[in-house]
C-alpha positions as CSV (number, residue, x, y, z in Angstrom):
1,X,37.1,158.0,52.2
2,X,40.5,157.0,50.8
3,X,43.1,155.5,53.3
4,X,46.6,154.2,53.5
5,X,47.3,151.2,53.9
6,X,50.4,149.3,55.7
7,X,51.4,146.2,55.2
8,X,53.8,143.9,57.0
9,X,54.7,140.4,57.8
10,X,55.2,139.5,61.4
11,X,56.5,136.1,62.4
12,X,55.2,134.5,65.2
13,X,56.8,131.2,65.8
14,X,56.4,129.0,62.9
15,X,53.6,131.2,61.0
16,X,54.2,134.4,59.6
17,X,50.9,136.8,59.7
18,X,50.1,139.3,57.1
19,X,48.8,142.2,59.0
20,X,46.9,145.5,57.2
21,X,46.7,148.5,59.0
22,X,45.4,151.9,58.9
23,X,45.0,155.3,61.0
24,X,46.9,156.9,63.7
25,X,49.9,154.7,64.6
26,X,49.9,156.0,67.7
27,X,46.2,155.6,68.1
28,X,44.1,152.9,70.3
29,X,44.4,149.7,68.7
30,X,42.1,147.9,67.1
31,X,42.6,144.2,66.3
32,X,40.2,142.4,63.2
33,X,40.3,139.0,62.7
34,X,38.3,137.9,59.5
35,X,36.1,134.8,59.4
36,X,35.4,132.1,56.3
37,X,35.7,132.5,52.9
38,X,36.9,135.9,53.9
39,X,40.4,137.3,54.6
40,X,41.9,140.9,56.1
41,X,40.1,142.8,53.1
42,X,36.5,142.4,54.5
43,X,37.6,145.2,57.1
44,X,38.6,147.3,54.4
45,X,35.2,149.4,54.8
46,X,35.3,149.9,58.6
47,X,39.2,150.7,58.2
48,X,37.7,153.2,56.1
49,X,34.7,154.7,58.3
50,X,36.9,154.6,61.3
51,X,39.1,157.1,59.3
52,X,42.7,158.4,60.3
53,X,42.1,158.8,64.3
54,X,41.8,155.3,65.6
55,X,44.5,152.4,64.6
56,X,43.2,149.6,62.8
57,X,44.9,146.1,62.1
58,X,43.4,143.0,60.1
59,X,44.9,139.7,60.0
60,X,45.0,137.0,57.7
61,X,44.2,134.2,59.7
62,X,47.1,131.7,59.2
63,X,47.3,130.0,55.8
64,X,45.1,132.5,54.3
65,X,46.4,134.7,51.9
66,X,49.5,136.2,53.0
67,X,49.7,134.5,55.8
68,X,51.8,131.2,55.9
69,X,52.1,128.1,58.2
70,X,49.3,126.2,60.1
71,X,47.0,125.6,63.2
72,X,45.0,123.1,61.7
73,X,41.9,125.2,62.1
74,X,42.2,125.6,66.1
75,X,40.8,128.4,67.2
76,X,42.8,128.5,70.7
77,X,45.7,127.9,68.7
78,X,44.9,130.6,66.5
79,X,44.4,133.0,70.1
80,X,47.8,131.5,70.9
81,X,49.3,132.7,67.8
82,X,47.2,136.3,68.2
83,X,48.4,136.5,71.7
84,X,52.1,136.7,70.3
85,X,51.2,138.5,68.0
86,X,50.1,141.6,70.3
87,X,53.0,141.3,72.0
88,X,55.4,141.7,69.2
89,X,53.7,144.9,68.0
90,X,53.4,145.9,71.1
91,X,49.6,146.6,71.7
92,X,48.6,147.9,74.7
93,X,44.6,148.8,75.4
94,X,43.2,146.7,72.6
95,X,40.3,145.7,71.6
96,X,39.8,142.1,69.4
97,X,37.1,142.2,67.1
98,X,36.5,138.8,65.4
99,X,34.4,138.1,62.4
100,X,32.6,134.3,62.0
101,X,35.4,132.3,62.7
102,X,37.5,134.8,63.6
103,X,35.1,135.6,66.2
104,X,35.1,131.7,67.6
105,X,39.1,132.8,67.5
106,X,38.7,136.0,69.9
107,X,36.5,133.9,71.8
108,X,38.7,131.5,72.6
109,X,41.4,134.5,73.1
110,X,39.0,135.8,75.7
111,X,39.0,132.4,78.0
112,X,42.7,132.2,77.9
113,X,44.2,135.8,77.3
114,X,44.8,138.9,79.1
115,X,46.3,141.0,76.8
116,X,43.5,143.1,75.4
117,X,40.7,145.3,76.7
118,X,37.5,144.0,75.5
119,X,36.7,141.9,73.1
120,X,33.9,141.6,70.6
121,X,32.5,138.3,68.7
122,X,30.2,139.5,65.6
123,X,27.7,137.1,63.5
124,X,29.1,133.7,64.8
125,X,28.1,130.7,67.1
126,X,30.4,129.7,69.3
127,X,31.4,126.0,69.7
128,X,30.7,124.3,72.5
129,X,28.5,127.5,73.9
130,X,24.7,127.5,73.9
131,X,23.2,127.1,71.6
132,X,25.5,125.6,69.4
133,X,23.7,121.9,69.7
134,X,20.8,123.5,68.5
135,X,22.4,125.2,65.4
136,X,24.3,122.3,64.7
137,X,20.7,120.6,64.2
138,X,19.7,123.4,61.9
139,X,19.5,121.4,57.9
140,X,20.9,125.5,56.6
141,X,23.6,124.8,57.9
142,X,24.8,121.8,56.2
143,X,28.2,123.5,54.9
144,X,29.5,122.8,58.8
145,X,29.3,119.1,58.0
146,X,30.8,119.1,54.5
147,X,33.6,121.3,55.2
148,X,34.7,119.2,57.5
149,X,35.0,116.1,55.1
150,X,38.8,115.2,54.9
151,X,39.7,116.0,51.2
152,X,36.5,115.9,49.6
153,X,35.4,120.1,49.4
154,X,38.3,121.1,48.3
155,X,37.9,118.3,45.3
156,X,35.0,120.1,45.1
157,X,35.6,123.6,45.3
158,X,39.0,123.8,44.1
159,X,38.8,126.0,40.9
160,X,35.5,127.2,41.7
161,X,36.4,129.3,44.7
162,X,34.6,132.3,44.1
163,X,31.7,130.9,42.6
164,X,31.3,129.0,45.9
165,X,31.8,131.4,47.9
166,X,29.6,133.8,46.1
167,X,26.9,131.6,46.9
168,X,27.6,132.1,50.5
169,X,27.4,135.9,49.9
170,X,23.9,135.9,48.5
171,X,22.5,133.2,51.2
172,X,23.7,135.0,54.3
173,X,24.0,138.7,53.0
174,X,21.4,141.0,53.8
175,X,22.4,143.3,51.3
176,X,24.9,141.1,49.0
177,X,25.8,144.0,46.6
178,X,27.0,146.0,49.1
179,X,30.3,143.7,49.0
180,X,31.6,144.6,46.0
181,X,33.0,142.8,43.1
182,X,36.9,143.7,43.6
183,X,36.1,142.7,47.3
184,X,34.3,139.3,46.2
185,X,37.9,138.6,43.9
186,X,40.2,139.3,46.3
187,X,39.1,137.4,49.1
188,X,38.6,134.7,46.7
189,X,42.5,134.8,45.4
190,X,43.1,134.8,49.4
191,X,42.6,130.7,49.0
192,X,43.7,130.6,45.3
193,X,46.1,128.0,46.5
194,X,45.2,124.2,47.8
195,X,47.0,124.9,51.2
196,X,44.9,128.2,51.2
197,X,41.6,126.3,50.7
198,X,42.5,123.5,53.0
199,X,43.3,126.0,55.9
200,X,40.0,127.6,55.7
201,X,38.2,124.2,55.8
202,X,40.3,123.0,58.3
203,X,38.5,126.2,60.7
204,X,35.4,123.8,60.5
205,X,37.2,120.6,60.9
206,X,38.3,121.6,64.1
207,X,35.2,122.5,65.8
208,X,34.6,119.4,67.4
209,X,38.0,120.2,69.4
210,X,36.9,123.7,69.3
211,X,33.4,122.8,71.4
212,X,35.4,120.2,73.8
213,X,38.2,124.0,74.3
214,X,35.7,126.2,75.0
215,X,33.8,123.6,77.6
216,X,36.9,123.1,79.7
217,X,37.5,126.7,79.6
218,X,34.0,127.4,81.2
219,X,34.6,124.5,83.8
220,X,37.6,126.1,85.0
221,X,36.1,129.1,85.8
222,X,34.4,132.8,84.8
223,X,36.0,135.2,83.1
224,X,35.8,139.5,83.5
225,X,37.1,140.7,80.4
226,X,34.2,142.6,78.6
227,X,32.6,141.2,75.4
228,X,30.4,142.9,73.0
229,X,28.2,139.8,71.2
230,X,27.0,141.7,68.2
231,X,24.5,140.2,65.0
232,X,22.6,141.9,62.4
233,X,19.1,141.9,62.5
234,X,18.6,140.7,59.1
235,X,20.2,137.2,60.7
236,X,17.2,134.9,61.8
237,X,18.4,134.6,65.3
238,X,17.3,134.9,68.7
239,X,19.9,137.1,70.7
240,X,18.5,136.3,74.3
241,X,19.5,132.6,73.3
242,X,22.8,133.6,72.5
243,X,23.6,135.7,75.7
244,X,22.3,133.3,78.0
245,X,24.4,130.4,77.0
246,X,27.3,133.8,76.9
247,X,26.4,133.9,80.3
248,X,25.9,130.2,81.4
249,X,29.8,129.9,80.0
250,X,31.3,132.7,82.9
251,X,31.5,135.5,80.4
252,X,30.5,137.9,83.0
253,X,30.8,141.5,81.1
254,X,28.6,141.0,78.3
255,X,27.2,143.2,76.3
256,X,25.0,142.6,72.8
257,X,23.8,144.5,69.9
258,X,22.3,144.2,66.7
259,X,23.2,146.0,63.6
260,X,20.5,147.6,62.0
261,X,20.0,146.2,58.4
262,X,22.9,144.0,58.4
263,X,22.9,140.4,57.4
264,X,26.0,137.8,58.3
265,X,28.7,140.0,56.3
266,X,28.0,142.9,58.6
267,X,31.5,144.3,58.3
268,X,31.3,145.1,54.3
269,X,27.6,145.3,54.5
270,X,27.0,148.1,57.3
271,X,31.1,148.9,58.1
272,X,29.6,152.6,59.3
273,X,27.3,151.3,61.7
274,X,29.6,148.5,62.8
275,X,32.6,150.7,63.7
276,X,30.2,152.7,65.6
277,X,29.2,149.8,67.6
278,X,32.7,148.8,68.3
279,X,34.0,152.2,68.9
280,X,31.2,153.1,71.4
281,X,32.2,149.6,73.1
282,X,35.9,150.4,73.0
283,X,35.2,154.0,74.9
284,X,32.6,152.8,77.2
């Protein structure tokens, strides 16, 4: 299904976020955050199967393609830059959906934030929450360690950007030729630039600070807003682990689910089945 697509820039304080929406204006809202090496056009396809009734909006995370200005990677500060975000379009009833990092963002939007419905995190580990240690130990992950060098992976990736981040694709992707090549090239051109790249290493360099966030927001209390935690089940992990540590944290309206088929990219790789997940969420 064709859609239209509108674009605008929206400051909020000292960034200005590129924001991408499609549907009903006057529709419920629907908020997509994008995770790494990805930007606002990995939503394209749910934008798409969500079709003209529901409003959709994806963000370029800040520094990422036409988004300008910094967080330095921090995912609350990323929520705090969301939050005002929400409130200068003037959302009401939304739902966050957040991708890989973007999901760590809505998380962290959830422990501090009122201003949305639900929320839900998709294909992500959360710092700080069970069972991050664990994953942390895991040798496949090894890009968490390097891309959080100072300096040294953008030496290595800069001017290889999509090469690299093809790589990524055909790891974590159940189905990697379901994201398609002018997909692949524009999310690449999203970190073109060295400020681009550095912003969307700096997402892992602050994950220390990220874990130590999330921790103090679980000691200083529980919290009632509902999350959906969904994965694919082409993604070797266990989803019991996941919700119990969800749970352990004070999220205490959670739900999970698991995307038939779909590896880490679920939102290019199943975008059908993924907006039916969400929607159902959203109306439940």
């Amino acid at each position: 299904m064709s859609i239209e697509l509108r674009r605008r820039q929206v400051p909020v304080g000292e960034l200005s976020l590129h924001v991408v929406e499609s549907g009903d204006p006057d529709g419920r809202p629907f908020l997509l955050l994008h995770g790494w090496p990805e930007s606002s056009r990995s939503w394209r396809p749910v934008m798409a199967a969500a079709g003209r009734d529901a409003r959709l909006l994806a963000v370029d995370l800040p520094g990422i393609g036409r988004s300008t200005g910094s967080t330095g990677g921090s995912k609350r500060r990323i929520a705090a830059a969301v939050h005002t975000l929400i409130g200068e379009l003037g959302l009401t009833g939304a739902t966050l959906v957040g991708h890989d990092a973007g999901g760590m963002a809505a998380y962290a939007y959830l422990r501090r934030h009122d201003a949305v419905d639900r929320v839900v995190v998709m294909n992500t580990v959360l710092p700080g929450v069970a069972p991050w240690e664990q994953v942390l130990r895991n040798p496949h992950i090894w890009h968490f360690g390097l891309h959080a060098v100072p300096d040294l992976p953008e030496l290595l990736v800069d001017g290889r950007q999509q090469a690299y981040f093809d790589h990524f694709r055909r790891v974590l992707s159940a189905d990697p030729d379901r994201i398609t090549p002018g997909s692949r090239a524009e999310q690449a051109a999203a970190y073109r630039e060295l400020p681009q790249l550095t912003a969307g290493f700096d997402l892992y360099r602050a994950l220390a600070q990220d874990a130590r966030d999330n921790a103090d927001s679980a000691a200083a209390g529980p919290v009632d807003t509902p999350l959906l935690y969904l994965r694919g089940t082409r993604e070797p992990v266990d989803l019991d682990a996941y919700a119990a540590g969800l749970r352990e944290a004070g999220v205490r309206a959670l739900s999970t689910g698991l995307i038939e088929g779909g590896g880490h990219f679920m939102q290019e790789e199943r975008p059908a089945e993924v907006w039916h997940a969400v929607r159902e969420f959203a109306e439940s």
